[in-house]
N, C-alpha and C positions, 0 to 999 in steps of 0.2 A: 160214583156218588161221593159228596162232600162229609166228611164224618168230622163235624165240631168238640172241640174236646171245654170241659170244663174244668176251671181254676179247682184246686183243692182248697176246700175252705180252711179256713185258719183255724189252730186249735184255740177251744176258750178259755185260756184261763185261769182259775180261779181267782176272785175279785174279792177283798176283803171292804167293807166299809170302814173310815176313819171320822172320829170326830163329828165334824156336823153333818156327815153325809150320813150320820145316822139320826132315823126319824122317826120313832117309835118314843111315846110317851115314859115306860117303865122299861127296865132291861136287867137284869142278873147279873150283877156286879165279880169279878173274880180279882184281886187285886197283884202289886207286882209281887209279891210275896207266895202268889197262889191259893191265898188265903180266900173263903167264899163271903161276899157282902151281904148275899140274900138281892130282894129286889128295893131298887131304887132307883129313882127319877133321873129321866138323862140329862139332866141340869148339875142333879150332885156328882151324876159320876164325870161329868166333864170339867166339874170343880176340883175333882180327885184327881184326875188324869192331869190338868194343868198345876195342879199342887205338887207331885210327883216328878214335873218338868218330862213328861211321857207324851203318849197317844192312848185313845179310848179305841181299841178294835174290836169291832164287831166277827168272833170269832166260829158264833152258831147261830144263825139270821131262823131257825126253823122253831117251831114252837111260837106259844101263844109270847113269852117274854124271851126275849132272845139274849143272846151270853156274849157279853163283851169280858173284854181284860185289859187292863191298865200295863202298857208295856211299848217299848221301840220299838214303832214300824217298819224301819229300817230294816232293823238289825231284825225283826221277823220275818220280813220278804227277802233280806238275803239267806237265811237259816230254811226257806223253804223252798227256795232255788237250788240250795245247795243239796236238798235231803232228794228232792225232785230229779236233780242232776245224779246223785247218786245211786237211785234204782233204776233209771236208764239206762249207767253202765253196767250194773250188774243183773240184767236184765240179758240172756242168753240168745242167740239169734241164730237156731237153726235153720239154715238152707235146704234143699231137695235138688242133687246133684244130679245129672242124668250119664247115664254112661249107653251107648249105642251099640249092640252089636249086630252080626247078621249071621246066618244061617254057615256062609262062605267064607267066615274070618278066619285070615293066615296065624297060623302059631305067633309072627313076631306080634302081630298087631294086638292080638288076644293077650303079649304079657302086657304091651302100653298103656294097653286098657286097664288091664287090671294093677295097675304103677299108679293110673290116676283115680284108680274107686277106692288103695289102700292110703292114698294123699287126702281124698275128700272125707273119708272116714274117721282118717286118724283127728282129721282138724274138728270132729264135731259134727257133720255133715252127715243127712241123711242120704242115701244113696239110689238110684230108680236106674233099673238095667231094664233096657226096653230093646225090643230083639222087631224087625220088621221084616214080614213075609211077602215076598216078592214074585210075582208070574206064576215058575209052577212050584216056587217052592210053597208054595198054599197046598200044594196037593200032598206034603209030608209035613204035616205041619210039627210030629211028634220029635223032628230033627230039632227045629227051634226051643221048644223044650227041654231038648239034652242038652245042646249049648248051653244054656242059661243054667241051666243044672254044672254042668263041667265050669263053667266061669265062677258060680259060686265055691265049688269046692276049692278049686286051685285059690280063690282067697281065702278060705279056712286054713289053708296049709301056711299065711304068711304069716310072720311073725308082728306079734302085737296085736291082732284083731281078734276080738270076740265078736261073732257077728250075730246079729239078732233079725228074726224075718219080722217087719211089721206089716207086710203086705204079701202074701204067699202068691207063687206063682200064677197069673190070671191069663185067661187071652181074650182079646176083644178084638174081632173082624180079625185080622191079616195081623195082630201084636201083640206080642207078647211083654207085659211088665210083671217085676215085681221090685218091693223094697224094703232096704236092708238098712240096718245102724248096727252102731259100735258100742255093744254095755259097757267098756271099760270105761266108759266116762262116767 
């Protein structure tokens, strides 16, 4: 079967109105000063705003008389690009790492593993140890259990990790998950 995938819409926005794109009778004058006008005609304030050598922005469209300001629209839309650009970076992007074990993992592979949950940990990285029970290991299921129990310990022992459970050990059908982060952060 054909599975069609759809565009992601574009984000919207926010649209400021300037000048004559504003069409409301009265409006709530704020000047460049920041100083408040009270309400006036959008005649006089577009008389202010070209007296000033500015732009009339429409800065609160809600309400029955809506809030403009006499100021560079410019230099506002680059000041909100920039303010906008900056909580995007500092905007923190935790991941959900998976680390896989089995019931039958050999000691080396068991430290590798745990080389790569002390990397994704340390980077910030929430961690999800997921253990999957196979044929008759379904019929001891309390082995996979201890595993996952013995992998967390042995990364308590490393150095630099405080580990926190935010998901305690579960099992769903034949799986065992649970997950884990780092409070030093």
């Amino acid at each position: 079967m054909r599975r069609t995938w759809k565009k992601a819409k574009p984000t919207e926005e926010k649209r400021f109105r300037v000048n004559e794109q504003i069409r409301v009778p009265e409006v709530f004058l704020i000047d460049e000063n920041g100083e408040n006008r009270g309400r006036i005609s959008i005649q006089e304030a577009l008389a202010m705003a070209r007296e000033a050598e500015s732009d009339l922005v429409e800065v609160n469209p809600k309400g029955e008389c809506p809030v403009v300001k006499i100021m560079d629209y410019g230099q506002f839309k680059y000041e909100q690009e920039k303010k906008a650009h900056k909580q995007k970076v500092q905007q923190k992007k935790v991941e959900l790492k998976c680390v896989r074990l089995s019931v039958r993992i050999s000691q080396h592979d068991s430290e590798m593993r745990a080389e790569q949950a002390e990397k994704f940990l340390k980077r910030g990285d929430k961690l999800k140890i997921e253990l999957m029970l196979k044929g008759r290991e379904k019929q001891f299921p309390e082995k996979g259990a201890e595993t996952i129990r013995d992998f967390v310990k042995h990364l308590q022992t490393r150095e630099g990790l405080n580990l926190g459970v935010e998901q305690d050990l579960t099992k769903q059908g034949g799986r065992y998950n649970m997950v884990l982060f780092n409070r030093n952060d």
